[in-house]
N, CA and C of each residue as an Amber inpcrd file, in Angstrom:
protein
   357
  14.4280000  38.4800000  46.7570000  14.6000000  39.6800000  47.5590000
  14.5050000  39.3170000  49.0330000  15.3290000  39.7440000  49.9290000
  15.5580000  39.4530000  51.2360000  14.4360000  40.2930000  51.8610000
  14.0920000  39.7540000  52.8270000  13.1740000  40.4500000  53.2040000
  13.1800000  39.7980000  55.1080000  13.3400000  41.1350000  56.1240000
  13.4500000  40.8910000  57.2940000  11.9490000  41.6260000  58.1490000
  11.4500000  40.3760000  58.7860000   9.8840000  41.1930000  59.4120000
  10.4060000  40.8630000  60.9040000  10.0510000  41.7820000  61.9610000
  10.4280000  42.2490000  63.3070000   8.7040000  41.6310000  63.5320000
   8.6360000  41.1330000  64.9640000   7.3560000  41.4820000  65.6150000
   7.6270000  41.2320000  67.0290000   6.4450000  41.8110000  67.6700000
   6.6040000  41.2130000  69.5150000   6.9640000  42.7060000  70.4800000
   6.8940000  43.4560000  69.6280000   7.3210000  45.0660000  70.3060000
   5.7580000  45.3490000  70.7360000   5.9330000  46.1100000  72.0980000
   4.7290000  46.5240000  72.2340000   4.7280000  47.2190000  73.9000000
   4.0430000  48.4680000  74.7770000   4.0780000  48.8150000  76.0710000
   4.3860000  47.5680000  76.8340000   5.2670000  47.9480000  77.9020000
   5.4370000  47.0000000  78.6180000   5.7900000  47.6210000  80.4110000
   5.4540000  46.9890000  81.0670000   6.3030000  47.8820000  82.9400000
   7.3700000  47.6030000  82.8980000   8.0810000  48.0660000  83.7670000
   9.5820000  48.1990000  83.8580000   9.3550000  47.0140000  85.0070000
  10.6060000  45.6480000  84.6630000  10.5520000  45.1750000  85.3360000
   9.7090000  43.8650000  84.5200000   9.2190000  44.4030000  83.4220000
   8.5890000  43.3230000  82.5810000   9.2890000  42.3100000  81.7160000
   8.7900000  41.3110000  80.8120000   9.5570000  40.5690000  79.7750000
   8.9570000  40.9730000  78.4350000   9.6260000  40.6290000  77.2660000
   8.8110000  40.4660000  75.7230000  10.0530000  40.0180000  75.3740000
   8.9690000  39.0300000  73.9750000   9.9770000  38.2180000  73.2050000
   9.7310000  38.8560000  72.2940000  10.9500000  39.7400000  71.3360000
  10.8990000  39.8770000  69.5890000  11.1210000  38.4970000  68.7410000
  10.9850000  38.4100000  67.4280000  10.9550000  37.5560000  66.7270000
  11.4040000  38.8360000  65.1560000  12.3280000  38.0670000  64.4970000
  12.3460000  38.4570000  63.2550000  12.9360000  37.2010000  62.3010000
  11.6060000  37.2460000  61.6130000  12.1450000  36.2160000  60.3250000
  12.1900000  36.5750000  59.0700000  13.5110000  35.6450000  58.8090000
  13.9350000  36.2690000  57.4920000  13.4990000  35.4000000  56.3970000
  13.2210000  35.7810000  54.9990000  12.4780000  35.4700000  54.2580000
  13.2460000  35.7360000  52.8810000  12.8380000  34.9140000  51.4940000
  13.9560000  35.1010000  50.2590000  14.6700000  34.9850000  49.9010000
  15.9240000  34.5150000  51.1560000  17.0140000  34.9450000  50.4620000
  17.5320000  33.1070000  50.3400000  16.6050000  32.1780000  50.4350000
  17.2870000  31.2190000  49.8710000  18.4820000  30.3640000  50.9740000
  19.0640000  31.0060000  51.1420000  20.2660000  30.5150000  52.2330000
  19.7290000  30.8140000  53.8330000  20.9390000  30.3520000  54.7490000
  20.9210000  31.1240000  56.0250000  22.0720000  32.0530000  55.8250000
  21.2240000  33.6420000  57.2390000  22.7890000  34.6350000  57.4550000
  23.7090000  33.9110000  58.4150000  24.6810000  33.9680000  58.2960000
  25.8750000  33.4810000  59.1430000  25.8590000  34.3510000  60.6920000
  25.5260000  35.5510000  60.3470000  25.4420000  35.9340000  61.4010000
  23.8890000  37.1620000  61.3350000  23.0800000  37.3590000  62.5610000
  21.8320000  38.0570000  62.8540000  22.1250000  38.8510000  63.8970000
  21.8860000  39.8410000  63.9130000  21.6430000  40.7830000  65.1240000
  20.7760000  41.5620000  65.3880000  20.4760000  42.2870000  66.5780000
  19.4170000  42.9540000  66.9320000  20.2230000  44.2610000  67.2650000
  19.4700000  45.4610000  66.9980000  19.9060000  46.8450000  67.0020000
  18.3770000  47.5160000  67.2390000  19.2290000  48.7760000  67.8700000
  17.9910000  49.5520000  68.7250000  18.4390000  50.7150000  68.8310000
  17.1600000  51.7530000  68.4770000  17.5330000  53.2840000  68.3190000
  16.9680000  54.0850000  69.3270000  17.0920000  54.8260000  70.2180000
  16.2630000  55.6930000  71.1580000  16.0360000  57.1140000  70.5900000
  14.6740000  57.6200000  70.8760000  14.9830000  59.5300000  69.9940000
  15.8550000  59.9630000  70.1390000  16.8010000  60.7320000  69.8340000
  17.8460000  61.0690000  69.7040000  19.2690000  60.4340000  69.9800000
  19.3750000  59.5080000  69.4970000  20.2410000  58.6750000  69.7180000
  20.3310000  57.7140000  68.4400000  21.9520000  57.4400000  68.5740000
  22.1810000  56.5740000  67.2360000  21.4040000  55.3380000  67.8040000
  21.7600000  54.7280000  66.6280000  21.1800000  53.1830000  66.6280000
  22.7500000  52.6310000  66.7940000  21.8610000  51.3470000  68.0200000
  23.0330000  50.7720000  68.6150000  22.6660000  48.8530000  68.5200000
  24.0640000  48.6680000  68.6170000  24.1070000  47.0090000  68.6570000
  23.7620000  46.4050000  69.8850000  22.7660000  45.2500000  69.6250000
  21.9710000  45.1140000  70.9560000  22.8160000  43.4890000  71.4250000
  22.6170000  42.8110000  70.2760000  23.0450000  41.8030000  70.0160000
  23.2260000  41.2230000  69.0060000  24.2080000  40.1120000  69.1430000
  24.2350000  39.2420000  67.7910000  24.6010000  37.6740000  67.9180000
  24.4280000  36.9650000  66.3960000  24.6090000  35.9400000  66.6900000
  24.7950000  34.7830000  65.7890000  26.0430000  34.2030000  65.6200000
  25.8860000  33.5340000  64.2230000  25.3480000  32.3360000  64.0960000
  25.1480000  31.7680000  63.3810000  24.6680000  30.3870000  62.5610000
  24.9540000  29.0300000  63.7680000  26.2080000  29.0620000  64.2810000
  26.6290000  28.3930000  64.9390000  26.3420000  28.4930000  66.3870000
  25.9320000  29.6920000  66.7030000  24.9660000  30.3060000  68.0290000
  26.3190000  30.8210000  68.9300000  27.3030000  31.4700000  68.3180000
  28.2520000  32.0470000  69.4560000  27.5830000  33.3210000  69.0350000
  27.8710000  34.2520000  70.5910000  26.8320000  35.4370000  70.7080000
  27.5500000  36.5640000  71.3700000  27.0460000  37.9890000  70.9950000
  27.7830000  39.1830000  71.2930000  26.8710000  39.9030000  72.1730000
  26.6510000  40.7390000  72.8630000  26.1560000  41.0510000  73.3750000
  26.5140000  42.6300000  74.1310000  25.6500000  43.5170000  73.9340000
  25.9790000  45.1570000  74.6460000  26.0590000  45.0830000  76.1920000
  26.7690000  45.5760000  76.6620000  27.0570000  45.5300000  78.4200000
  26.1200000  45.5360000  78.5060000  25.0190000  46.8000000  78.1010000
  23.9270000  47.1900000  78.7960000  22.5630000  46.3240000  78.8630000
  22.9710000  45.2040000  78.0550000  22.0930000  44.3430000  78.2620000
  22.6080000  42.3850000  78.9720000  23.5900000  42.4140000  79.0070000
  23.8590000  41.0690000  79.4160000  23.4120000  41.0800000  81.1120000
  22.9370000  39.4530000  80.7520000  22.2630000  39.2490000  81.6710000
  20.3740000  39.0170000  81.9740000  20.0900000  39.9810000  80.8900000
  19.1570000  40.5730000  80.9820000  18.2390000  39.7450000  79.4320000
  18.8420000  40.2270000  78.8490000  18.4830000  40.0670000  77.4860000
  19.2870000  38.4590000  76.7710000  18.6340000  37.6290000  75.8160000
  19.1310000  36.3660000  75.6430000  19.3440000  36.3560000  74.1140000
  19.7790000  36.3890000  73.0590000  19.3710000  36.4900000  71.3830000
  19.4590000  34.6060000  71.1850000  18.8840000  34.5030000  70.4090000
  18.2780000  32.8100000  69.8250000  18.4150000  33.1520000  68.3340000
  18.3600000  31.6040000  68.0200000  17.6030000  31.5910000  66.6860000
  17.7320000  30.1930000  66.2420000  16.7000000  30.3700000  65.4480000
  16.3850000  28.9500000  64.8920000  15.9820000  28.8270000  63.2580000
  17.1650000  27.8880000  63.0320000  17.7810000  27.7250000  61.7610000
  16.8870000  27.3330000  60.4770000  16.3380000  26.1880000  60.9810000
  15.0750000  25.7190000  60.5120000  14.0950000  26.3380000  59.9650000
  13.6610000  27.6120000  60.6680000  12.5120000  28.2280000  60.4400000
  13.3240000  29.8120000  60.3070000  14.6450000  29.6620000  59.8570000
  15.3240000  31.1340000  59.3790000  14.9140000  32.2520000  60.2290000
  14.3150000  32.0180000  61.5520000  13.5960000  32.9340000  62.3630000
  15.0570000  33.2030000  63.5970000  14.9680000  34.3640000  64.0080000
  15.6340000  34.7740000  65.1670000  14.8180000  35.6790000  66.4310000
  15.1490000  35.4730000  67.9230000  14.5110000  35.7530000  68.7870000
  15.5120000  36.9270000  69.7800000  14.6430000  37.4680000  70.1890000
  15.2720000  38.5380000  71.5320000  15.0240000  38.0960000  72.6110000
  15.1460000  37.5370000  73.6650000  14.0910000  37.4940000  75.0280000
  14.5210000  38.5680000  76.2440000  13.6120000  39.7740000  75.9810000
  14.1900000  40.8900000  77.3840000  13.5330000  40.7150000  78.3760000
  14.7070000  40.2630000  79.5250000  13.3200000  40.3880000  81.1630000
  14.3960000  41.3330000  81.6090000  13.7570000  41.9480000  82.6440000
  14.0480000  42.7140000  83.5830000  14.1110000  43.7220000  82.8510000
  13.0470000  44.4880000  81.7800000  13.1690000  45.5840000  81.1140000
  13.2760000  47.1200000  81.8070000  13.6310000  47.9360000  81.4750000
  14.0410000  49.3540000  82.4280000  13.4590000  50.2140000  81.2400000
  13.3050000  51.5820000  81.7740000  12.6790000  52.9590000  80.7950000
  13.8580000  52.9010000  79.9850000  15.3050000  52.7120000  80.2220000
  16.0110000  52.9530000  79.2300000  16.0110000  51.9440000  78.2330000
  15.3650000  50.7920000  78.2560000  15.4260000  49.8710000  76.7840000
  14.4510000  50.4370000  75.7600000  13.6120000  51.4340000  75.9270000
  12.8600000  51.9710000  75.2260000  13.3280000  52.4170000  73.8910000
  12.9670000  52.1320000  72.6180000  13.4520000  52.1250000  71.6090000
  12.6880000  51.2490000  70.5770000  13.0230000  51.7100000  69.1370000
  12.5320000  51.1580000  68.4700000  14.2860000  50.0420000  67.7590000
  13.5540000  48.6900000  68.0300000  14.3960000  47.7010000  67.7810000
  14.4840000  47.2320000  66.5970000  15.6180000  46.9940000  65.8750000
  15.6470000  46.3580000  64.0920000  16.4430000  44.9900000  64.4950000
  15.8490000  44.4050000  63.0380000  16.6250000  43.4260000  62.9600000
  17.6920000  43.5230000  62.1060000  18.8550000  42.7370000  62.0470000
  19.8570000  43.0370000  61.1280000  20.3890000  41.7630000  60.1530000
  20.8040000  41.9170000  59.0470000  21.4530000  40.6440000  58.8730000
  22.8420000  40.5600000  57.5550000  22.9630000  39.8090000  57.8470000
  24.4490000  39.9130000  56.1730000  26.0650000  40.0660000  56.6840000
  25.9270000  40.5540000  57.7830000  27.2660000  40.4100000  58.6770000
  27.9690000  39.3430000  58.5790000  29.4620000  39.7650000  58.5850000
  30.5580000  38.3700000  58.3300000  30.9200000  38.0890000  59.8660000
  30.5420000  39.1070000  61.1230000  30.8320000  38.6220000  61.7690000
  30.1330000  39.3840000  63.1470000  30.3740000  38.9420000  64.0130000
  29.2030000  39.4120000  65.2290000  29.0130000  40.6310000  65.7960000
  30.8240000  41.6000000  65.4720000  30.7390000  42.6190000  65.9940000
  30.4900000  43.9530000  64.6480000  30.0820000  43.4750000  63.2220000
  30.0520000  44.0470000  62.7170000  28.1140000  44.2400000  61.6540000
  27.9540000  45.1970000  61.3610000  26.5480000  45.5230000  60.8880000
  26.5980000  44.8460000  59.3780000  25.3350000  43.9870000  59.4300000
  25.1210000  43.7450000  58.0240000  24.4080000  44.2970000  56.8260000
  24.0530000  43.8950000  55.8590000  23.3770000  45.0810000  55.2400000
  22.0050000  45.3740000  54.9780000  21.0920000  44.1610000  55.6310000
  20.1680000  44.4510000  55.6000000  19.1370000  44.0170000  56.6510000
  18.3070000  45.1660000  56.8490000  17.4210000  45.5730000  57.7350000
  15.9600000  45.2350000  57.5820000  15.1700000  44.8640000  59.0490000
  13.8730000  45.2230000  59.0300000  13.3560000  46.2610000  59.0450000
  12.0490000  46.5820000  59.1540000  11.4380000  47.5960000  59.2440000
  11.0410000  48.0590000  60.5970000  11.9600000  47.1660000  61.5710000
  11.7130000  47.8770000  63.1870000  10.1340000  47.5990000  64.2810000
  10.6580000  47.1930000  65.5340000   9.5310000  47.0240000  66.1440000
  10.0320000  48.0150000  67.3190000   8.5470000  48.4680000  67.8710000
   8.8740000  50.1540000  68.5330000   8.7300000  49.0130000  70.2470000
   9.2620000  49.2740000  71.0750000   9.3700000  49.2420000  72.6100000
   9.2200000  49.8230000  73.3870000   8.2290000  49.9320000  74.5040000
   7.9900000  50.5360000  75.2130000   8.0630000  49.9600000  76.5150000
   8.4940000  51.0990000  77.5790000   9.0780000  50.6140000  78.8510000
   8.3550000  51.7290000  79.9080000   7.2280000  51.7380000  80.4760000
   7.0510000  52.5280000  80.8180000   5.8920000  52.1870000  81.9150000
   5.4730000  53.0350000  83.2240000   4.6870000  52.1490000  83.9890000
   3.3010000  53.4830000  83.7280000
């Protein structure tokens, strides 16, 4: 059973950094491709980033520049790194995985780490 754990969410100032981490666990193989997705209250959940096996990477306007996605193969683990965080990154962030390809959602999910952006 696949199993995706999020951590590294937590209050932060605007203007701050945090690294997420989600590692994936079970499933035996690597995903070809990982991404990060993020929901605000009332608001869909959106594609933050992504990134396949081979490390070519997608990325939301609203974050390039800003935001970096990693991962490391070895330890089936994948990373976020946000600096220059703003009130609007506030959200609770998932991890994603099973995607054939960078701009598309895979099928399975963590259980979300919540973000806070706020002074």
């Amino acid at each position: 059973q696949v199993q995706l754990v999020e951590s590294g969410g937590e209050l932060v100032q605007p203007g701050g950094s945090l690294r997420l981490s989600c590692a994936a666990s079970g499933s035996g193989f690597r995903f070809y491709v990982m991404g990060w997705y993020r929901q605000a209250p009332g608001k869909q959940r959106e594609l933050v980033a992504a990134i396949t096996i081979g490390g070519s990477t997608n990325y939301a306007d609203s974050v390039k520049g800003r935001f970096t996605i990693s991962r490391d193969n070895v330890k089936n683990t994948m990373y976020l790194q946000m600096n220059s965080l703003k009130p609007e990154d506030t959200a609770v962030y998932y991890c994603n995985a099973g995607s054939s390809t960078i701009w598309a959602t895979g099928g399975y999910w963590g259980q979300g780490t919540q973000v806070t952006v706020s002074s």
